[in-house]
C-alpha positions as CSV (number, residue, x, y, z in Angstrom):
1,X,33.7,19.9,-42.3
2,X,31.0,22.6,-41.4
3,X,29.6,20.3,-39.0
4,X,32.3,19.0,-36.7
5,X,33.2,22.8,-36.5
6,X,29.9,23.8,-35.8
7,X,29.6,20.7,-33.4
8,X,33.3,22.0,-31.6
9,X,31.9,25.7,-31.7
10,X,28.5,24.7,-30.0
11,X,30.5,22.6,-27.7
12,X,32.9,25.2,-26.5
13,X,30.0,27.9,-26.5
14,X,27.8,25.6,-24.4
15,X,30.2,25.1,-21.7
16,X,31.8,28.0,-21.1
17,X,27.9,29.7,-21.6
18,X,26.9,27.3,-18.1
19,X,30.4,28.0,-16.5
20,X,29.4,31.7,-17.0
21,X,26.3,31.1,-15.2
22,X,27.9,29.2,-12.4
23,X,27.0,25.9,-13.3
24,X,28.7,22.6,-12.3
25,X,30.8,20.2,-14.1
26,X,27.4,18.1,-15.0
27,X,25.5,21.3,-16.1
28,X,28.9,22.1,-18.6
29,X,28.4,19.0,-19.9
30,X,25.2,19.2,-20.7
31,X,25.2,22.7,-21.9
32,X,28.1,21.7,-24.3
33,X,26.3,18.4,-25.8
34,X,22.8,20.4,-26.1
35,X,24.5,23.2,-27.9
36,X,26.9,21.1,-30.1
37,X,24.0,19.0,-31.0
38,X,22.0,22.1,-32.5
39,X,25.0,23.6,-34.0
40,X,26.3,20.3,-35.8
41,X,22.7,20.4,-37.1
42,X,22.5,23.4,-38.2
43,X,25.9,23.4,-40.2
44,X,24.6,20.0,-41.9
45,X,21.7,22.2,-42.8
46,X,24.1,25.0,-44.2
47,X,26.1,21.9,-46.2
48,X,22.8,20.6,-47.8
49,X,22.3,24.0,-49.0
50,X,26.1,24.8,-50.2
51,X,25.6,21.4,-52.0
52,X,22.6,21.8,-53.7
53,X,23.2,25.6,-54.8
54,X,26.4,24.5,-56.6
């Protein structure tokens, strides 16, 4: 669950992040993969640790 909201998060923060900076369509859509990418692994890092501390 904490990674497909990180993954929407870094998504939405991606792309409107390269629309802010006057970037294209293909530049949103990179932007919005990169950054969903790194967020959906950093929440599955953030579940391994909820898991293993309970």
């Amino acid at each position: 669950m904490i990674v497909i909201a990180g993954a929407l998060l870094g998504a939405s923060w991606g792309a409107w992040l390269a629309r802010s900076r006057g970037g294209k369509p293909a530049d949103m859509a990179q932007y919005a993969a990169g950054f969903a990418i790194a967020f959906a692994l950093l929440g599955l890092f953030v579940t391994i640790f909820i898991d293993r501390s309970l």
